[in-house]
N, C-alpha and C positions, 0 to 999 in steps of 0.2 A: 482744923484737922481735915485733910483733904478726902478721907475716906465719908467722912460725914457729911459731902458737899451731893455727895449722889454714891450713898451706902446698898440700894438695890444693884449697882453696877459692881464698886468697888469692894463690897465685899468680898464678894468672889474671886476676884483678881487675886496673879502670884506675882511678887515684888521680885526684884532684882538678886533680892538676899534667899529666895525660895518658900516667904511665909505667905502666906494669906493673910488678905485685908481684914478679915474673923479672927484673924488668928492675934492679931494688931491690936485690933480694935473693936474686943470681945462685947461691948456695951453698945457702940455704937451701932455693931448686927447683929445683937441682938442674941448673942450666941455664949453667954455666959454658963449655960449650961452645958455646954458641946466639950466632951470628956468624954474618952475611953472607956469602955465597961471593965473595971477590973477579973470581973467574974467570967468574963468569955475567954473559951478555950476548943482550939480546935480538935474535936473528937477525942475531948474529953483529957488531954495532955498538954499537962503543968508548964512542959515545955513552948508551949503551942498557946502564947498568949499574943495580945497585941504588940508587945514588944519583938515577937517575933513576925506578925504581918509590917511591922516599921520597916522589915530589915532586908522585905521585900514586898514592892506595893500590888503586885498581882495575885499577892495574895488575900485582899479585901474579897476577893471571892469566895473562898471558903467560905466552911459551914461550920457552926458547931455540932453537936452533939442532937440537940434539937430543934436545927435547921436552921439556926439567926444566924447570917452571911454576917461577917468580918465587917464590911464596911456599914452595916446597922448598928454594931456594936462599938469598934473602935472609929468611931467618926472621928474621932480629933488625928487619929493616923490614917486614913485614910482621906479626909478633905471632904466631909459628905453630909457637914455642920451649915454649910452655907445654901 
């Protein structure tokens, strides 16, 4: 598996198809746990979940409600697992 040949590099790398090497090859970095927060919402609206930071990624800056920024929460959509 090439990401596993130098997983501190490749992890982090984005493939030609737009994934990450984490994203790949979740065992290999170690990053099995790296998942979205269901529960984050920005200032406190239902609408205002990670699927909505997906759908624009400048939105990783947001906050929620009490103060946990978007990409603390939704690392698997925002890239911030690796």
């Amino acid at each position: 598996d090439w990401v596993a040949k130098k997983p501190n590099s490749y992890c982090k790398r984005e493939g030609d198809d737009g994934t990450f090497g984490f994203e790949g090859c979740p065992v290999t970095c170690g990053q099995c746990g790296c998942q979205d927060d269901a529960l984050w919402l920005h200032k406190g609206k239902s609408s205002r979940n990670c699927d909505w930071v997906a759908e624009d990624k400048s939105r990783c800056r947001k906050r929620s409600s009490d103060g946990t920024k978007a990409k603390e929460a939704c690392r698997s959509t925002c890239k911030t697992c690796a």
